[in-house]
C-alpha positions in Angstrom: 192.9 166.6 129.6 196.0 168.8 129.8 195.6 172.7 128.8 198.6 174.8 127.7 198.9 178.5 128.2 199.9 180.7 124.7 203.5 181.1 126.4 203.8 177.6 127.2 203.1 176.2 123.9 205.3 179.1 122.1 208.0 176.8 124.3 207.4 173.6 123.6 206.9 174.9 119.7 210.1 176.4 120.2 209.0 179.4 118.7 208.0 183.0 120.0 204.5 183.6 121.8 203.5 186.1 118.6 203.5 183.2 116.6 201.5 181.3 119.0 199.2 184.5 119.0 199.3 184.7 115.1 198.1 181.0 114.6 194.8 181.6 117.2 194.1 184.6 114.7 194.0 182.9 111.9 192.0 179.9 113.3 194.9 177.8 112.5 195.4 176.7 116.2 192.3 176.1 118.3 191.6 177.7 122.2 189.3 177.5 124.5 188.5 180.3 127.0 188.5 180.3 130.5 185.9 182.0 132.3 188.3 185.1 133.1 189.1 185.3 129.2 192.3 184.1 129.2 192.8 181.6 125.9 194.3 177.8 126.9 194.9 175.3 124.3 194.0 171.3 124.8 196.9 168.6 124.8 194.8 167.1 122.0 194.8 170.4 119.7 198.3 171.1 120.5 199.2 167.6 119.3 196.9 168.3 115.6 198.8 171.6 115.4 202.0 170.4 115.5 201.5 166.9 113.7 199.6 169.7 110.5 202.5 172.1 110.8 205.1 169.3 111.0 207.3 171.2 114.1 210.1 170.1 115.9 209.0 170.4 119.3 210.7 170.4 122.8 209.3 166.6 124.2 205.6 166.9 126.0 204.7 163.5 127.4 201.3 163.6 125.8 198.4 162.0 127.3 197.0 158.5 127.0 194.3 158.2 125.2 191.2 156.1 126.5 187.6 155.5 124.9 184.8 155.4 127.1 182.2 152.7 125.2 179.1 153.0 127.2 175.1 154.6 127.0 175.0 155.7 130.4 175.6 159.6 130.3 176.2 159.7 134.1 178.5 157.0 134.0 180.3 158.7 131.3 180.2 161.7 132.9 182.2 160.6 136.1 184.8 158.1 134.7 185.9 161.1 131.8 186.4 163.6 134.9 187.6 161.2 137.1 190.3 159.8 133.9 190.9 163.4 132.8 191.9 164.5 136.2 194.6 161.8 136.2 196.0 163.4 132.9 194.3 160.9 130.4 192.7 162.4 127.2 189.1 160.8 127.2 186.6 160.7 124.5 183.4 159.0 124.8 180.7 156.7 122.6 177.0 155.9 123.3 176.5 153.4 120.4 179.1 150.7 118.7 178.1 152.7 115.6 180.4 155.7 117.1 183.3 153.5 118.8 184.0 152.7 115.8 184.9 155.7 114.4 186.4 156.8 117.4 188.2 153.8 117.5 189.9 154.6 113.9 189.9 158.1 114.2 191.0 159.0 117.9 193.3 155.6 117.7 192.9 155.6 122.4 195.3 153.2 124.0 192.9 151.7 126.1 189.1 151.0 125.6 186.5 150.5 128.2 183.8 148.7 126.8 180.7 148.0 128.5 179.2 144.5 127.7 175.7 145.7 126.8 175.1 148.5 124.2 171.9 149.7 122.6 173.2 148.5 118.9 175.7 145.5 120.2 177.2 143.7 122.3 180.7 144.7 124.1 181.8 141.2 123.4 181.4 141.9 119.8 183.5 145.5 120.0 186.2 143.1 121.6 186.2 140.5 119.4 186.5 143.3 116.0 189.2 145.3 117.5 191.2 142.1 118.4 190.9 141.1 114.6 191.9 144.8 113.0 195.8 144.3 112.5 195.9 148.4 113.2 194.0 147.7 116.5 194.8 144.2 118.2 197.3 145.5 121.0 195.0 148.0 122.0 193.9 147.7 125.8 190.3 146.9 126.5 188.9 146.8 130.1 185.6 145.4 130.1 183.1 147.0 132.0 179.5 146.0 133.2 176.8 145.8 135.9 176.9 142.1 135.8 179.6 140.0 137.3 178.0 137.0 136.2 181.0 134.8 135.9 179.7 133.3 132.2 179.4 136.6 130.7 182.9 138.1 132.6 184.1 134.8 130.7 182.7 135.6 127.4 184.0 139.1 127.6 187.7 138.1 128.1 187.6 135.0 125.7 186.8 137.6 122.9 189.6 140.0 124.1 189.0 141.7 126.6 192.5 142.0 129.1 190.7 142.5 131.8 187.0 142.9 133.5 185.8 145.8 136.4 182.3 145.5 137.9 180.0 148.0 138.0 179.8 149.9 140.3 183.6 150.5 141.1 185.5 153.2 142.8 187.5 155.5 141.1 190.7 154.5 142.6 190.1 150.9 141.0 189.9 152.1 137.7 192.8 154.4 137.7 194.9 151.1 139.0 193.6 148.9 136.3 193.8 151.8 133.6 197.8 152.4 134.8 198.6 148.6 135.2 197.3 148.0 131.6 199.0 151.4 129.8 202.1 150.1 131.8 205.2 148.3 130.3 204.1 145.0 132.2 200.4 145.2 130.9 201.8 146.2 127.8 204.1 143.0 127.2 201.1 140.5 128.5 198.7 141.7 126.1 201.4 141.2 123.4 202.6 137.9 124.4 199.0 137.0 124.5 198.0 138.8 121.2 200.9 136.2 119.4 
C-alpha cells in the first residue's frame, strides 16, 4: 500500500498543506505515524477523504485492489507484503463469512481465493461472485495446495480465470496478478463473462 506525506496530499488535493494539517486535527482525515513521528496517510484513506469531501484532485493512479480469501495467517502474511510492495492495496479474509463483506465493501479487482475454507468452499465464493451482476468481471485466481487436476477443473468451471498451486514464488503471483488486472486479461474475462 502507498503512503502520502501531508505536503504531498495538500498537492494532489490541490490545496495548501494547513488544510491538510487542519483535516488530521479534526480527525477528519486519517494518519498513521512512522516510528520517527512523522504523520503519512494510506492510498486507501486518501481515496475515502477525497470521495467524502467530493475534491477535484490532481490524477493519482490509485492502487489495485486485491482480496486475499484464505485461513492461513502465514500465507496471508507473505502474499499481502509481497502484493503491497508491488503497489497493490491488499485486504485479507479468513472465513467466506468475511469475503463477503469485503467483497461488497472493499469492491478489490482481483480475488485470490483458496479452494478450501473453514466455512466453504472456494468453488462456491467463485461461483456467487460470478452470479452478482455488481461482481461478475471481477478477477479471481484460484489458489490451493492441491493441483489435483479435478478440483483445478471444478475451480475454473465455477469462475475462477485462472489457478496457482501452492506453494508458488512470489514472482508467479505478481505475473498472474498483472496479466489478469491487464487490458488483455481484462477483455478475456469479459468476452468469457458474455
Amino acid at each position: 500500500m502507498r503512503y502520502y506525506t501531508t505536503s504531498e496530499v495538500a498537492k494532489i488535493c490541490k490545496v495548501h498543506r494547513n488544510t491538510i494539517l487542519t483535516a488530521i486535527r479534526k480527525g477528519v482525515l486519517r494518519i498513521h505515524r512512522t516510528p520517527g513521528g512523522h504523520a503519512r496517510i494510506s492510498q486507501e484513506d486518501l481515496d475515502e477523504f477525497i470521495h467524502r469531501r467530493s475534491l477535484a484532485t490532481t490524477k493519482v493512479k490509485s492502487a489495485k485492489r486485491v482480496l486475499i480469501v484464505d485461513d492461513d495467517p502465514v500465507f496471508n502474511q507473505i502474499t499481502s507484503a509481497v502484493l503491497a510492495s508491488a503497489g497493490y492495496s491488499v485486504r485479507v479474509a479468513a472465513t467466506g463469512f468475511e469475503a463477503g463483506i469485503l467483497l461488497a465493501e472493499y469492491r478489490p479487482d482481483i480475488v485470490l481465493v483458496d479452494l478450501m475454507l473453514p466455512d466453504i468452499r472456494g468453488d462456491a465464493i467463485c461461483r456467487r461472485i460470478r452470479s452478482t451482476p455488481a461482481l461478475a468481471d471481477m478477477a479471481i485466481l484460484a489458489i490451493s495446495a492441491t493441483s489435483d487436476k479435478p478440483l483445478v477443473d471444478q475451480l475454473l468451471r465455477a469462475g475462477a480465470d485462472d489457478f496457482l498451486a501452492k506453494p508458488f514464488n512470489h514472482e508467479s503471483l505478481l505475473t498472474r496478478v498483472s496479466y489478469l488486472l491487464s487490458p488483455v486479461g481484462v477483455s478475456a474475462r469479459t468476452t468469457r463473462v458474455l
